[in-house]
C-alpha positions, 0 to 999 in steps of 0.5 A, spaced: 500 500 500 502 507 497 502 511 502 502 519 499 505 524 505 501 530 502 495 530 499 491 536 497 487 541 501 482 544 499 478 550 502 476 552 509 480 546 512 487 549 509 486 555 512 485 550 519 491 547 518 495 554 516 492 557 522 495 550 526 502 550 522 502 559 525 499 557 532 506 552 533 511 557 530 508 562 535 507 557 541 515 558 542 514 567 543 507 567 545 507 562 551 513 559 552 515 564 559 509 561 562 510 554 565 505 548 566 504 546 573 507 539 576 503 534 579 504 527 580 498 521 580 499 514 580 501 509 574 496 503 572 501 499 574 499 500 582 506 501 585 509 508 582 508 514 583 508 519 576 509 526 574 506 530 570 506 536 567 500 540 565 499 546 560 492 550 561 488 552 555 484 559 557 478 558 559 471 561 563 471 558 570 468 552 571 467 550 563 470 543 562 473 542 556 478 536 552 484 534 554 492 530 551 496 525 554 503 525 552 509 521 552 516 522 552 520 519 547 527 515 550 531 521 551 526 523 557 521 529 559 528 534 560 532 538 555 539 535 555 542 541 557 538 541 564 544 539 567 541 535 573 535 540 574 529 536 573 523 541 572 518 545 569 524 550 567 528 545 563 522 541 558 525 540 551 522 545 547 518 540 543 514 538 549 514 545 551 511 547 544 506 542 544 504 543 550 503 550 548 500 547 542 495 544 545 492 549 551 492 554 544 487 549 541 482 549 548 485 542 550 489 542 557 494 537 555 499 533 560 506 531 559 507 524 562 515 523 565 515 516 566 523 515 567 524 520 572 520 517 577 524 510 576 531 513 577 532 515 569 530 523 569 536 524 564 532 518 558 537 514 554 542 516 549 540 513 541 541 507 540 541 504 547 535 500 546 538 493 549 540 497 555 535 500 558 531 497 564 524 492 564 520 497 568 520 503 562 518 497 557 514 501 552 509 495 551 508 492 558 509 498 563 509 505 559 502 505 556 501 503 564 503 510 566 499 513 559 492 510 563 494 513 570 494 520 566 487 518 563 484 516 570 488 522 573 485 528 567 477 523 570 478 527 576 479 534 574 473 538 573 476 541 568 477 535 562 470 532 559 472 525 561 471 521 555 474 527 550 481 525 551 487 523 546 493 520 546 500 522 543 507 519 543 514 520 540 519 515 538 518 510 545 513 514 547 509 513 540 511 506 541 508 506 548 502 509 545 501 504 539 501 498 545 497 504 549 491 502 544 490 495 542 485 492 544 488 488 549 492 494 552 495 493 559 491 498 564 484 498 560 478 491 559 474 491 554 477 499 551 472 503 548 473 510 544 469 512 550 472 508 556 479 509 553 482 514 549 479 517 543 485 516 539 492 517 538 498 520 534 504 516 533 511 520 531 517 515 529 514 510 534 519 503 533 514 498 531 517 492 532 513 492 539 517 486 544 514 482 537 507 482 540 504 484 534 507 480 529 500 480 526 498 486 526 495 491 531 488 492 532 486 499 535 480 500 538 480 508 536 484 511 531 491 512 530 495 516 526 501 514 525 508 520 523 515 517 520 521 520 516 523 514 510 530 516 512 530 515 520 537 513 523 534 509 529 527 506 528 526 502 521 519 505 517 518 498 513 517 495 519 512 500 521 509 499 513 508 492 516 505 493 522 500 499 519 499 495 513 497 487 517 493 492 523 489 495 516 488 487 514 485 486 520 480 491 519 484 497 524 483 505 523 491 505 523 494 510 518 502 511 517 503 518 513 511 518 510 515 524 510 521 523 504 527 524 507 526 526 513 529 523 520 528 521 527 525 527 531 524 530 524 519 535 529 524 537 534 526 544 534 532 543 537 535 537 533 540 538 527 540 532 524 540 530 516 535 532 511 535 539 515 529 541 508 526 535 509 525 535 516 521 542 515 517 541 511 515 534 515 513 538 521 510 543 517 505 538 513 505 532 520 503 539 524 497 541 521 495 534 521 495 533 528 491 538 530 485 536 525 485 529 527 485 531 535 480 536 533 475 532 529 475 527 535 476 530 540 471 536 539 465 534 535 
């Protein structure tokens, strides 16, 4: 199955998806002086106790509203240069700019830290993936801890409690992927109103501890973004997954970006294919936002 990575828009969804790309461009020095609030809950798996970090959008007192999880990839919630200091301060700025990208689209959204409460606040260099320890395991632990965050957002008064989406980059998207089987850890018999309402997946390792080797079936949708020149994860195996997922009837759709990397959306990253990786942010962007948008507020 072709894939092609940009289609064409028409009408007033264009201007939708302009004003999107603009509304993150912006996000950075509209926002980024205003620091989400920290708070902990607890994870599905019954013993950690998480942190989260929580960026508001404006709204009237008392007025509920949609909501994101988000889950970091293997380098951690923090920017590299945090330098020991693990807080609201020291974000990457991608998770800052999404979050800010969020809240400016009305959702209150919230950034899991999974590895800073299990004694891995600084994350894992690239190709570190043999080494790293049981309990952050993306497919049996990780979409615990994304379902912790969803019982968390059902206590606030201000999230409408089955409007809530779930995204994920690199092992974070790996964790969401798991996070939507039909027979995800932390949820029975999951439904698009009992779980989450869908899902975005950026540059997720598919392989997945080979648990979906015939496909995985989502039981809400997924979209699914990755650079054909990725350096750590591998885009066929990701074809594969996508493909045998649809076979199986799965709402799963894999948007490829010609030669664009690994974190081809992260504003602190200067990899390879520089061009590619900008015009890969400048289409995944947009999309995200009209998926969150048509499944979360209508």
């Amino acid at each position: 199955m072709r894939l092609p990575p940009f289609p064409k828009w028409s009408g007033c969804l264009t201007a939708t998806l302009l004003f999107a790309a603009f509304t993150f461009a912006t996000a950075t020095t509209a926002q980024m002086s205003s620091l989400p609030d920290r708070i902990t809950f607890s994870s599905a798996d019954g013993r950690t106790t998480l942190v989260g970090y929580v960026f508001k959008p404006e709204r009237p007192p008392g007025e509920q509203g949609p909501a994101v999880v988000m889950m970091h990839g293997r380098a951690g919630a923090y920017s590299t240069l945090a330098n020991g200091n693990y807080t609201a301060a020291t974000l990457s700025k991608r998770h800052q700019e999404w979050g800010h990208l969020w809240a400016q689209q009305g959702y209150l959204a919230i950034l899991v830290d999974g590895f800073g409460p299990r004694g891995y606040p600084q994350g894992f260099g690239r190709f570190s993936y043999e080494q790293r320890p049981e309990e952050l395991d993306e497919v049996t632990i990780r979409p615990l801890d994304a379902y912790g965050a969803l019982a968390y957002l059902r206590t606030r008064g201000d999230v409408v409690s089955d409007r809530i989406g779930l995204q994920g980059w690199s092992n974070g998207g790996s964790a969401a992927l798991a996070a939507m089987s039909v027979t995800a850890p932390g949820i029975t018999s999951p439904t698009s109103t009992k779980g989450f309402r869908g899902a975005l997946a950026f540059y997720p390792a598919c392989g997945l501890k080979g648990q979906f080797n015939d496909g995985l079936v989502p039981y809400a949708p997924v979209r699914v973004f990755q650079g054909s020149a990725d350096e750590e994860v591998s885009p066929g195996r990701c074809a594969e997954l996508v493909n045998k997922s649809r076979a199986r009837g799965g709402d799963i759709e894999l948007t490829l970006y010609p030669g664009a990397s690994h974190d081809f959306d992260d504003p602190g990253e200067r990899r390879q294919g520089v061009e590619a990786n900008a015009a890969a942010k400048k289409d995944a962007i947009p999309r995200a936002v009209q998926f969150f948008a048509t499944l979360l507020t209508k």
